[in-house]
Structure formats: C-alpha cells, structure tokens
Phi, psi and omega in degrees: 000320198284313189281354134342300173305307221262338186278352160286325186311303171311304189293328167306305199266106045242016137344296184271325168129048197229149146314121177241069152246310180217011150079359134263170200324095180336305175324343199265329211279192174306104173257158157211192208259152160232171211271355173267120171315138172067027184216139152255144171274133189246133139250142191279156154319343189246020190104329174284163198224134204222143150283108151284116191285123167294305179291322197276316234018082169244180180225137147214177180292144192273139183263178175320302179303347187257330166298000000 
C-alpha cells in the first residue's frame, strides 16, 4: 500500500528532472557517459544515481547493473 503512494510521487519529480531523494534539479548533477547506447549516468548530489535517455530526454533509476 505504502508503494501505491510513493510511486506516483517518485514518477512526477522525476518527470520534471529533479531527484526523488532530496529534489533537487538533476540537470545540476555529475554526468558521464554510460555504457548503454544514448543514456548518461547522473549522479545526484545526494547520491542516488539516474539514467539519462538522451534521444527522449527523460530520467530514470539506475539499475544495479548499470551502476
């Protein structure tokens, strides 16, 4: 029940670009290049680590495997 809440919340803010950990602007954090065509890896200031769709410009969470 509790991820019923939390998972639109997540998917809004990152939507927007912002980290939904402490919400701020992705756009501020460390990118590189990552090993799947057309995504950079962002890491947020506060640590969590996001995929950037380049051709899309979208954002998601990173998986294990990608980290």
């Amino acid at each position: 029940m509790f991820k019923n809440i939390i998972a639109p919340v997540q998917a809004w803010l990152l939507s927007r670009g912002q980290c939904v950990g402490c919400g701020s602007s992705l756009k501020n954090g460390k990118s590189e290049k990552a090993k799947v065509k057309d995504h950079d890896k962002v890491t947020c200031k506060c640590g969590r680590i996001f995929m950037f769709n380049t051709t899309n410009q979208t954002y998601r969470r990173a998986l294990f495997e990608e980290v």
